[in-house]
C-alpha positions as CSV (number, residue, x, y, z in Angstrom):
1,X,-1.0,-0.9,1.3
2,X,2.3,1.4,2.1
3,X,2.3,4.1,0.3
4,X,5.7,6.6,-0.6
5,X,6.4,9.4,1.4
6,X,4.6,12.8,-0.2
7,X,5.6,15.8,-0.4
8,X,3.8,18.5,1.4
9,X,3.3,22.2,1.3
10,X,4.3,23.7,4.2
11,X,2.8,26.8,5.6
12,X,4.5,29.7,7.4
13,X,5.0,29.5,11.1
14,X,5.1,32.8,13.0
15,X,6.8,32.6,16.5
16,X,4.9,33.4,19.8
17,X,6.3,36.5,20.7
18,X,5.7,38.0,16.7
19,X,2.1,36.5,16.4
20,X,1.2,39.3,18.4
21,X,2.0,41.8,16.4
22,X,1.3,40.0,13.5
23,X,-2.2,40.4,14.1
24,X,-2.0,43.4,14.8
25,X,-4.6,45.7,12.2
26,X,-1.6,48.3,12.0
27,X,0.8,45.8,9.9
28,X,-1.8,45.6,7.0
29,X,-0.4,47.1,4.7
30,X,-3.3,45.7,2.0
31,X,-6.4,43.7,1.8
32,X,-6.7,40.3,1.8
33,X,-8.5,38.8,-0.9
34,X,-10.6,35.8,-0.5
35,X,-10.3,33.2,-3.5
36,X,-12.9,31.1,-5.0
37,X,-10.2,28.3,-6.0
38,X,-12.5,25.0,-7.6
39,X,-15.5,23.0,-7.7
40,X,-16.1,19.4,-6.7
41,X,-19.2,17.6,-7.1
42,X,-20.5,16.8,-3.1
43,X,-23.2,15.0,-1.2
44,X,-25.6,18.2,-2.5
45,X,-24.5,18.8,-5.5
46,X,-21.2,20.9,-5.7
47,X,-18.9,21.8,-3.0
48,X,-16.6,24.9,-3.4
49,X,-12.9,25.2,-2.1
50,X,-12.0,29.1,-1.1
51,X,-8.3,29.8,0.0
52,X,-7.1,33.9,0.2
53,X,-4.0,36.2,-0.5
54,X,-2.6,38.2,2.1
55,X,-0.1,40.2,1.0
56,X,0.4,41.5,4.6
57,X,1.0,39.9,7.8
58,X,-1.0,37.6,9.5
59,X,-4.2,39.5,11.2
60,X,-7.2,37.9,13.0
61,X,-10.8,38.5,11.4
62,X,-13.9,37.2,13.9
63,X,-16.4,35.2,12.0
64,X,-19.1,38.0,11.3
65,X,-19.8,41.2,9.3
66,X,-16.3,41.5,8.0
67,X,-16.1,37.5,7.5
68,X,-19.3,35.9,6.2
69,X,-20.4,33.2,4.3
70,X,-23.6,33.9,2.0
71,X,-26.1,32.3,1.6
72,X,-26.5,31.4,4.9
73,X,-25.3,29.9,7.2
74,X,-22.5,32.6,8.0
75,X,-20.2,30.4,9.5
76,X,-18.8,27.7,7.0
77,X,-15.7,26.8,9.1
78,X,-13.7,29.5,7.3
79,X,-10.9,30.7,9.1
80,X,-10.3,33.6,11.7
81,X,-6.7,33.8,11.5
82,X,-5.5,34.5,8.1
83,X,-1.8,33.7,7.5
84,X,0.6,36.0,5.1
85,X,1.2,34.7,1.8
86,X,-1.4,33.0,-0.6
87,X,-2.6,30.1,1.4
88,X,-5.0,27.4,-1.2
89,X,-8.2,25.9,-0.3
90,X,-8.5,26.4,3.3
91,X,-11.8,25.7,3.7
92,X,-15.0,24.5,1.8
93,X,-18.7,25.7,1.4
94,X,-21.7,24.1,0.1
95,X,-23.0,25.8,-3.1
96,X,-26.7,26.4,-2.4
97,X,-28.7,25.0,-5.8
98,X,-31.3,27.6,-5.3
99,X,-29.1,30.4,-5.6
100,X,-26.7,28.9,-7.7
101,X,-23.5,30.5,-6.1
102,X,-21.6,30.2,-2.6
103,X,-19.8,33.7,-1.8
104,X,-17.1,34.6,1.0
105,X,-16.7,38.3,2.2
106,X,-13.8,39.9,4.0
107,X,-13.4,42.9,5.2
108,X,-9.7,43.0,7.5
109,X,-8.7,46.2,6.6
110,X,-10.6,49.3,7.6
111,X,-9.4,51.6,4.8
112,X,-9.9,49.8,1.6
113,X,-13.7,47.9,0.8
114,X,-14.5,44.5,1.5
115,X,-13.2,42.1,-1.1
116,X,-15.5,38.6,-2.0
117,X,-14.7,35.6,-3.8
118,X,-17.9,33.9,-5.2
119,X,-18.0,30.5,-6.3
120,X,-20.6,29.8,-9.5
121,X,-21.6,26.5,-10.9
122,X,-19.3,27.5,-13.6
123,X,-16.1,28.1,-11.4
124,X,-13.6,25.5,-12.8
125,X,-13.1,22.1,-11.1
126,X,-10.6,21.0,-8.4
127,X,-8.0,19.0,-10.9
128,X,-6.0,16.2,-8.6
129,X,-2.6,15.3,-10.4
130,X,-1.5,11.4,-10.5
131,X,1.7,10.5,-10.7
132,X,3.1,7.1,-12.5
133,X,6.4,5.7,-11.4
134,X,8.0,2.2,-12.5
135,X,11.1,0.3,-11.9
136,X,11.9,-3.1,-13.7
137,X,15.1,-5.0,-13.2
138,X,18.9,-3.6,-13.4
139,X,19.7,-6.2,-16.3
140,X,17.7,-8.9,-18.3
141,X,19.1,-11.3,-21.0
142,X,17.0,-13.2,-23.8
143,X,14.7,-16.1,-22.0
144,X,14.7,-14.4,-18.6
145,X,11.5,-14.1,-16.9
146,X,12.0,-11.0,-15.0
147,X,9.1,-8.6,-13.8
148,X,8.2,-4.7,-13.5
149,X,6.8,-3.0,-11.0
150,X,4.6,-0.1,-11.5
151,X,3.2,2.6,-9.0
152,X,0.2,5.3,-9.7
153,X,0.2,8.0,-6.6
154,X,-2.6,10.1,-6.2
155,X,-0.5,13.2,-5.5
156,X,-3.8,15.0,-4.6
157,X,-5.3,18.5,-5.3
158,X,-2.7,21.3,-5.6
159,X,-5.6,23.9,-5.4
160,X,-6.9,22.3,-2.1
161,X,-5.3,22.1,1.6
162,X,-3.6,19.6,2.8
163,X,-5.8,19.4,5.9
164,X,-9.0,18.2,3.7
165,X,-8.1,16.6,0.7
166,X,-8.0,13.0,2.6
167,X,-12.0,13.1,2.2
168,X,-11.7,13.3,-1.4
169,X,-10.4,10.8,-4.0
170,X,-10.4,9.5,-7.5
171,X,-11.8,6.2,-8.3
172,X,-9.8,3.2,-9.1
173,X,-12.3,1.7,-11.5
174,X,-11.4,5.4,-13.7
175,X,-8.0,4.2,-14.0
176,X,-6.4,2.2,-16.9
177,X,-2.5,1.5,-16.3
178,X,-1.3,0.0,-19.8
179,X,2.2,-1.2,-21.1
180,X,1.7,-0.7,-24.7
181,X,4.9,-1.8,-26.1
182,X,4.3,-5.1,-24.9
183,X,0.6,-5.5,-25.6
184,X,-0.9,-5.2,-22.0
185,X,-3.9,-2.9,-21.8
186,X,-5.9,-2.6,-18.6
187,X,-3.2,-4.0,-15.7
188,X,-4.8,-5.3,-12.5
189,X,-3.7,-3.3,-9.2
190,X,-2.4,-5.6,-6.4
191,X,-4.7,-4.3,-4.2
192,X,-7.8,-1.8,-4.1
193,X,-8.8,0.3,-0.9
194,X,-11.8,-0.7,0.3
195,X,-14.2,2.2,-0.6
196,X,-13.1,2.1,-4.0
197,X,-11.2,5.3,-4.0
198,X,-7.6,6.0,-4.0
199,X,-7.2,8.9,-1.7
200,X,-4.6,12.0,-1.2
201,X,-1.1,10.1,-0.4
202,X,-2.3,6.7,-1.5
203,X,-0.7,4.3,-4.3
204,X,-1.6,1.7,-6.4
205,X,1.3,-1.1,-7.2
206,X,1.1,-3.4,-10.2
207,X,3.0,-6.2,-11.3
208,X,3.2,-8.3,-14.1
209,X,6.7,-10.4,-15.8
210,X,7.8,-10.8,-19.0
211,X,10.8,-12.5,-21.3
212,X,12.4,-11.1,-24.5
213,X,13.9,-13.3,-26.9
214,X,17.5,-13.8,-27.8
215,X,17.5,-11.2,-30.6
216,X,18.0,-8.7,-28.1
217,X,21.8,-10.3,-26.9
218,X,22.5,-9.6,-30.3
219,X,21.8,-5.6,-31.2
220,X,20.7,-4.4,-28.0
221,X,23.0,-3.0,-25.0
222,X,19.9,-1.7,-22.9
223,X,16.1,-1.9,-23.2
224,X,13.2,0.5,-21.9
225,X,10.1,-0.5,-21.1
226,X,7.4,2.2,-20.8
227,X,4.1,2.3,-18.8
228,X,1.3,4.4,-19.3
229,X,-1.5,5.7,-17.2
230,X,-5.3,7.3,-18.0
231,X,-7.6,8.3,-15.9
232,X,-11.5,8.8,-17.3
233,X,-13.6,11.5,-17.1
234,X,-11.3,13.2,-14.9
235,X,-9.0,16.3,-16.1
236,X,-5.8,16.5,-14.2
237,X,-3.5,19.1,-13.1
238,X,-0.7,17.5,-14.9
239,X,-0.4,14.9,-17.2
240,X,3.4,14.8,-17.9
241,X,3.7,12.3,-15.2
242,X,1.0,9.8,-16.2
243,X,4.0,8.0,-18.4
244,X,6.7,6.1,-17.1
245,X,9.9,4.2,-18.5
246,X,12.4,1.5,-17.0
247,X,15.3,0.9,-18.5
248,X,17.5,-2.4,-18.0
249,X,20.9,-3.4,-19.0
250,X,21.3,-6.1,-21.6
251,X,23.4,-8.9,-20.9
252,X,25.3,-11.6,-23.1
253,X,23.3,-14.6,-24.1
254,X,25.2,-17.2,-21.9
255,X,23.5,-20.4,-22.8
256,X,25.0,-24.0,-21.2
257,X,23.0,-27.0,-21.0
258,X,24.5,-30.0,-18.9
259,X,23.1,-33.8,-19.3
260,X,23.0,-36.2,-15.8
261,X,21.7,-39.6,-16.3
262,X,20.6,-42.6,-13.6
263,X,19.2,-45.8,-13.3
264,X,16.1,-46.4,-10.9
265,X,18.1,-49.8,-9.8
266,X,21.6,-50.2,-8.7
267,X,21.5,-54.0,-10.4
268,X,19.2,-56.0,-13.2
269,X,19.2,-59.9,-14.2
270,X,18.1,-60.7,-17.9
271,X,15.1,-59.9,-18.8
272,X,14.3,-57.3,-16.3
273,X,13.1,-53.8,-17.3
274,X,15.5,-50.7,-16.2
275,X,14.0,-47.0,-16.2
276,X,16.2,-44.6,-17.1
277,X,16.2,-40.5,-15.6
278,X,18.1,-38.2,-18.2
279,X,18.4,-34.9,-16.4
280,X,18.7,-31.8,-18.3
281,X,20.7,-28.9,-16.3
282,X,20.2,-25.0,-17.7
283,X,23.9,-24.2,-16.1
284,X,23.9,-20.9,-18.0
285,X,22.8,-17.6,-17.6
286,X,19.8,-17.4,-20.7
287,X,16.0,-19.2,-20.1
288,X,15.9,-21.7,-23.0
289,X,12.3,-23.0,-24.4
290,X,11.3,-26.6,-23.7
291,X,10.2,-26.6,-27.3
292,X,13.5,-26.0,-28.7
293,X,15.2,-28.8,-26.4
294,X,15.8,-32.4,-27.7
295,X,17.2,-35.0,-25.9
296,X,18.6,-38.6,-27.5
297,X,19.7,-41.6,-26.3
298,X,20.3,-44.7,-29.0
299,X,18.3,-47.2,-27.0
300,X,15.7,-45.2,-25.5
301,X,13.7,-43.9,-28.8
302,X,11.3,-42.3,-26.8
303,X,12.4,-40.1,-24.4
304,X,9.5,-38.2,-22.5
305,X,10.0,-34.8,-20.2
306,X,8.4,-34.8,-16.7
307,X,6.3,-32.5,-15.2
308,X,7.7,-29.7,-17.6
309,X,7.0,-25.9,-16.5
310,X,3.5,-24.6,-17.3
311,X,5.2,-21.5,-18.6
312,X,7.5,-23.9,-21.3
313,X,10.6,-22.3,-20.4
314,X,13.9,-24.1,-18.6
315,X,15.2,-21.0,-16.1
316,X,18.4,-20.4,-15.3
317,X,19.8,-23.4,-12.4
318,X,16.3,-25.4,-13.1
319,X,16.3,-29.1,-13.6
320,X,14.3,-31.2,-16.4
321,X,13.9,-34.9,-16.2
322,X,13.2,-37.2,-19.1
323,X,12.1,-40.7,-18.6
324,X,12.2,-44.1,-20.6
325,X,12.7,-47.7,-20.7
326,X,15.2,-50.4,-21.8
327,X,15.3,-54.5,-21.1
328,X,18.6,-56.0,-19.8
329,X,19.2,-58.5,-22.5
330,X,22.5,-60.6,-21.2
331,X,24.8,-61.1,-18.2
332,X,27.8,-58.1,-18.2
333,X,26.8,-54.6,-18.5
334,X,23.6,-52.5,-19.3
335,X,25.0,-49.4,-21.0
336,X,23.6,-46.2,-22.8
337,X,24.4,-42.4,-23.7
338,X,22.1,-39.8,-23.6
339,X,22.6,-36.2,-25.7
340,X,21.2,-32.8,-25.1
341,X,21.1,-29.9,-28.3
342,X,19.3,-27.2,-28.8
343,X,17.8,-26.0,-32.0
344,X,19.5,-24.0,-33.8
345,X,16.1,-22.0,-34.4
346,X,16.3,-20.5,-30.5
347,X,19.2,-18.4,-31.5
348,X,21.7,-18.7,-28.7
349,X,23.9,-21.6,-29.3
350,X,25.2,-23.8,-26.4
351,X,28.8,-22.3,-25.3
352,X,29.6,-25.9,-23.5
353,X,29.7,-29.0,-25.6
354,X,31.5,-30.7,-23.3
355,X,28.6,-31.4,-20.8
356,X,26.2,-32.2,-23.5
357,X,26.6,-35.9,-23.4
358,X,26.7,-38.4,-20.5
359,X,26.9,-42.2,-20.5
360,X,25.9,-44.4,-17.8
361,X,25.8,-48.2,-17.1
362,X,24.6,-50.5,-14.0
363,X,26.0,-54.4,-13.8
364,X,23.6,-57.0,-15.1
365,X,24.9,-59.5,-12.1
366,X,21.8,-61.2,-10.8
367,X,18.9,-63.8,-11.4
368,X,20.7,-66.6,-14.3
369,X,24.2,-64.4,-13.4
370,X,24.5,-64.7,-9.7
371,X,24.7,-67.7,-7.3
372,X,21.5,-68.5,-6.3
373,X,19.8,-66.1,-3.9
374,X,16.6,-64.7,-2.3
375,X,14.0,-63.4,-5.4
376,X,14.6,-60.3,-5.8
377,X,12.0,-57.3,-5.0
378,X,10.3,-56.7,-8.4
379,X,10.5,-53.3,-9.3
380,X,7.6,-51.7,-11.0
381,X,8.6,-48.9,-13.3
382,X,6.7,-45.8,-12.9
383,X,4.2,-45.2,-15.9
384,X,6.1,-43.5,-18.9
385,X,4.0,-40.1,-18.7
386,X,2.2,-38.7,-22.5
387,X,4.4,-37.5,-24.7
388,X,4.4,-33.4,-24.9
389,X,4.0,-32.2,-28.5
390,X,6.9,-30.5,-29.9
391,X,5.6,-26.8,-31.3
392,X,7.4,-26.1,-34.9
393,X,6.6,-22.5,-35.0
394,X,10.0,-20.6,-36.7
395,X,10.6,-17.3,-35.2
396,X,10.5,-13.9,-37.0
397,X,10.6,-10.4,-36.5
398,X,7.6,-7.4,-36.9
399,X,8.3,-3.7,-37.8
400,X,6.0,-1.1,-37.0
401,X,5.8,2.5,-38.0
402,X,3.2,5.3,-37.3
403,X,2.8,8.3,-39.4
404,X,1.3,11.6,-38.3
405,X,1.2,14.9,-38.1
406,X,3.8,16.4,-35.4
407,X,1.6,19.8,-35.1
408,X,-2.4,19.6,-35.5
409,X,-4.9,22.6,-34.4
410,X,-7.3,22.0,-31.7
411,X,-10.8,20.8,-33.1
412,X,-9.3,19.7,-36.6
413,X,-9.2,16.1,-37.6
414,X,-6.0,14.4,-37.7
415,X,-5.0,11.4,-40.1
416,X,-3.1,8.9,-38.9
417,X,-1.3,6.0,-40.8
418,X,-0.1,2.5,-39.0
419,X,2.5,0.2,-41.0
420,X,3.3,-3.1,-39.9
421,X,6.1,-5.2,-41.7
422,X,7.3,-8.6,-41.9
423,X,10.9,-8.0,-41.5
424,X,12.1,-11.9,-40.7
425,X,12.9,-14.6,-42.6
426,X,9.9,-16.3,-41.9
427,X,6.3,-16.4,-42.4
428,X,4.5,-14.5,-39.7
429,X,0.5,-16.1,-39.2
430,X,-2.5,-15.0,-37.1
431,X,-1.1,-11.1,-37.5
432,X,-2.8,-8.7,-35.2
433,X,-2.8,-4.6,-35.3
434,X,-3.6,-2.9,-32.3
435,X,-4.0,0.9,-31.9
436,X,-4.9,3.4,-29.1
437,X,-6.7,5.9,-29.7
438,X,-4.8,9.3,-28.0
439,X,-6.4,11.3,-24.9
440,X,-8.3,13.9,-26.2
441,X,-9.2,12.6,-29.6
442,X,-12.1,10.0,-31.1
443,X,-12.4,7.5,-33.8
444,X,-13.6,9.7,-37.0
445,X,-12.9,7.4,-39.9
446,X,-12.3,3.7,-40.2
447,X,-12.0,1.1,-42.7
448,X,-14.1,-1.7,-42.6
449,X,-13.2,-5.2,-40.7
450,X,-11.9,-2.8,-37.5
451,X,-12.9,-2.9,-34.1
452,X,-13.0,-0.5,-31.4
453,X,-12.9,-1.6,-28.1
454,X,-12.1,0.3,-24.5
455,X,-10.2,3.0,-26.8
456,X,-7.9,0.3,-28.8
457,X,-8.9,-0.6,-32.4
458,X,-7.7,-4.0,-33.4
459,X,-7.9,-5.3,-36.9
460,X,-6.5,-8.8,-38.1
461,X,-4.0,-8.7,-40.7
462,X,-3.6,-12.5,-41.4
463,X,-0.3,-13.7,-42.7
464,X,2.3,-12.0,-43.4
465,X,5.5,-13.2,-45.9
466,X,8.6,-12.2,-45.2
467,X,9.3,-8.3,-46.2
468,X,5.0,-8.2,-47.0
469,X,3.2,-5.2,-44.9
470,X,-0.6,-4.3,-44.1
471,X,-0.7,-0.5,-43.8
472,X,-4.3,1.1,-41.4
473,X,-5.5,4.3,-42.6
474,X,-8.0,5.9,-39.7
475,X,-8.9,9.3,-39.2
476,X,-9.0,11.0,-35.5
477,X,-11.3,14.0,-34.3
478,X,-9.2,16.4,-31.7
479,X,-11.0,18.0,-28.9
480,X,-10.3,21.7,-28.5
481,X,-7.8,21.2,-25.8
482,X,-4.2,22.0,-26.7
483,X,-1.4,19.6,-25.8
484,X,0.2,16.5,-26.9
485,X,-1.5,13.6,-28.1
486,X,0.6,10.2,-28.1
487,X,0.1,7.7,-30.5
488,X,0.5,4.4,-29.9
489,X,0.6,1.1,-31.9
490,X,1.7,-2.8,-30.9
491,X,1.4,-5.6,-33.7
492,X,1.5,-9.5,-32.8
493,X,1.8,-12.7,-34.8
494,X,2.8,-16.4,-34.4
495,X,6.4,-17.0,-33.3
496,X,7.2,-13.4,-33.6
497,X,7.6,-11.3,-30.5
498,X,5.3,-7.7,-30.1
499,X,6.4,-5.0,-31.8
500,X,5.6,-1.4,-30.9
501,X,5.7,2.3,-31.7
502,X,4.8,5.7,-30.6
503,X,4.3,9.1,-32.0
504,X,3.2,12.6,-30.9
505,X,1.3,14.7,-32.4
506,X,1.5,18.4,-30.5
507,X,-2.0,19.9,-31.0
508,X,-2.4,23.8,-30.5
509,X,-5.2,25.8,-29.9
510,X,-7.8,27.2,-31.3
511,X,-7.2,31.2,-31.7
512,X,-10.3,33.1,-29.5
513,X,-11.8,36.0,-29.0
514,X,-10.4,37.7,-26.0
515,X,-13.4,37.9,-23.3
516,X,-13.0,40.9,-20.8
517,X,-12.4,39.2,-17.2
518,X,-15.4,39.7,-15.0
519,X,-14.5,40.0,-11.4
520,X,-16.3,38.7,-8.2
């Protein structure tokens, strides 16, 4: 897996000739103060990360007395030479369960006391931030398959050095990438490191494709589509970066379907059978659907497609053959015209009549109509293949709206109402709500028929007339942590593509009682 370039702290460089009187104790000018940065769980139970301020220059303090490591053992690898500036997570110490706490003393300078930064099995966790990037194609028109590409990069630990964070990482099977406005929860990584974990500097790529209908050449000049990411049971530095959007130009619907037609013999006598190829040509610029493709020909009533795409859609410069049969009755000319259309249901009418219809003929000049001659080669037509069922299934459109509050407080339960609407022409059958719950909140109240599953609550809302709606009333519990909390909702049916929404509810928190800071 290649992973994007990262950016990296960079740590002050002292030149040769200064570093000696960097170190020198004279240039102190106050004492360093060792930092007990975060907690990770280790091999032993938890590890703690200590980094220092020096607010001086650089000076040099031997591993003993005036830099020690208690409980023992003294030396934990911390370092002798300590840099000017605040320099994070430079080193790491076991915390030892019988004592409950892992301290570091320094003493490097002679006229102020030794300063210690103790590390509790309370001291906060390390919190890693992931970042979520995604880029989908420059433009897209209705009946395109085109396809998104999505990247989650474990930007690591901002409290840790950059020298040991590759040891740690977050595991993959924690995080959930979904693209909610198109009803995909839970995408599949291309690839997973081997151990399981996705380490400082490493990525994660998905992929998946997609098509929008024609509606969108109509109303729409560009469309966004938005990833999410979610990471369980671990709190991250930053979570402004766990969404991502891509935005694409819409095109015109530029939809041209062109007609070819050919014999499977140059010549026939009476009587002989003649199999006919009708060739269907998408020359424009817009996928159309198989389904809403017909193809006629007066003496071939029925006209069967080949070996049609699994996905039912014609791309853009693909081919479509159509098959079927027809006697040579008499001596002269064997002659037929096939059509193409498409129904008027698709929504994007053909721009180019002209290469909708084709007519073909091959001489009927041997056997009874030609001097005798050598019998012929018989030629057996092909099997006509099944005939592929034409879906009726008219297209409509879904609404979607979610109501909340835009400010809750922290701890407080938070209603939240889902709307979905019929807004087509048509009915819309097999209707589907489908809500996930926020980070940071839990299912409270729901009413009956709902399911909850992996965070998303689904609940049928059958068929839906055109202008009916099926409104979802649940109640959410917020945890005491303040930030946003984003709502989001998709609703499916029949013919009619997903529709989705998203609200964001800003939750506050809770007032407290100011605790006097206990140091060391």
């Amino acid at each position: 897996m290649t992973h994007p370039p990262r950016a990296r702290r960079l740590l002050p460089v002292i030149p040769v000739a200064a570093a000696a009187l960097a170190l020198a104790p004279s240039a102190i000018s106050a004492p360093v103060v060792p930092v007990a940065e975060c907690v990770l769980p280790g091999a032993a139970g938890l590890t703690a990360y200590f980094g220092y301020d020096n607010p001086g220059d650089a000076v040099t303090v031997p591993v003993g007395p005036s830099n020690i490591v208690t409980p023992p053992p003294p030396d934990r690898g911390q370092p002798t030479t300590l840099l000017a500036g605040r320099q994070r997570g430079v080193f790491a110490a076991a915390i030892d369960p019988a004592v409950g706490t892992a301290s570091w003393l320094l003493d490097a300078d002679p006229a102020a006391a030794p300063r210690v930064g103790t590390a509790r099995t309370t001291t906060p966790r390390c919190l890693p931030n992931l970042r979520l990037a995604m880029q989908g194609p420059p433009t897209l028109t209705g009946g395109e398959l085109v396809t998104w590409t999505i990247t989650l990069t474990n930007e690591g630990y901002p409290d840790i050095a950059d020298a040991i964070e590759p040891s740690l990482g977050v595991p993959v099977s924690d995080i959930t990438v979904d693209v909610p406005g198109w009803g995909r929860f839970d995408l599949d990584p291309e690839a997973v490191p081997a151990d399981g974990l996705l380490r400082t500097g490493q990525a994660l790529t998905y992929r998946w494709s997609g098509r929008f209908g024609t509606e969108i050449c109509v109303d729409k000049t560009q469309e966004t589509v938005e990833a999410v990411a979610r990471i369980a049971g671990i709190t991250q530095r930053d979570t402004a970066d766990d969404t991502a959007t891509a935005t694409s130009r819409v095109v015109p619907c530029l939809t041209d379907l062109a007609v070819t037609k050919s014999a499977s013999v140059a010549g026939a006598a009476p009587g002989d059978t003649v199999t006919w190829t009708v060739g269907v040509v998408n020359a424009g610029a817009t996928g159309v659907r198989i389904a809403d493709i017909t193809v006629t020909d007066p003496r071939i009533p029925a006209l069967a497609p080949v070996d049609p795409p699994a996905d039912g859609w014609l791309q853009p410069g693909a081919t479509l053959s159509y098959r079927g049969t027809m006697t040579a009755e008499a001596c002269g000319v064997l002659e037929n015209t096939a059509s193409v259309a498409i129904a008027a249901t698709f929504g994007a009418p053909d721009r180019n009549a002209v290469n909708d219809t084709v007519t073909a003929s091959i001489p009927v000049d041997r056997g009874t109509c030609a001097p005798p001659a050598p019998a012929p080669v018989p030629v057996v037509p092909p099997p006509a293949p099944p005939s592929v069922p034409v879906l009726n299934c008219p297209a409509t459109r879904l609404g979607l709206r979610i109501a909340a509050a835009g400010r809750a407080q922290a701890g407080a339960r938070l209603p939240v109402t889902i709307t979905v609407r019929n807004t087509g022409r048509a009915a819309a059958r097999g209707g589907v709500l489908r809500y996930r719950i926020p980070s940071g909140a839990s299912l409270a109240v729901a009413p009956s028929g709902v399911t909850l599953r992996g965070g998303v609550v689904r609940v049928p809302v059958g068929e839906l007339t055109p202008g009916a709606a099926r409104t979802l009333r649940l109640v959410l519990g917020l945890d005491r942590r303040q930030g946003g909390r984003v709502h989001r909702a998709t609703a499916t049916a029949g013919c009619a593509l997903a529709a989705g929404a998203v609200r964001r509810t800003l939750v506050a928190r809770q007032a407290q009682v100011e605790v006097p800071r206990v140091a060391g």
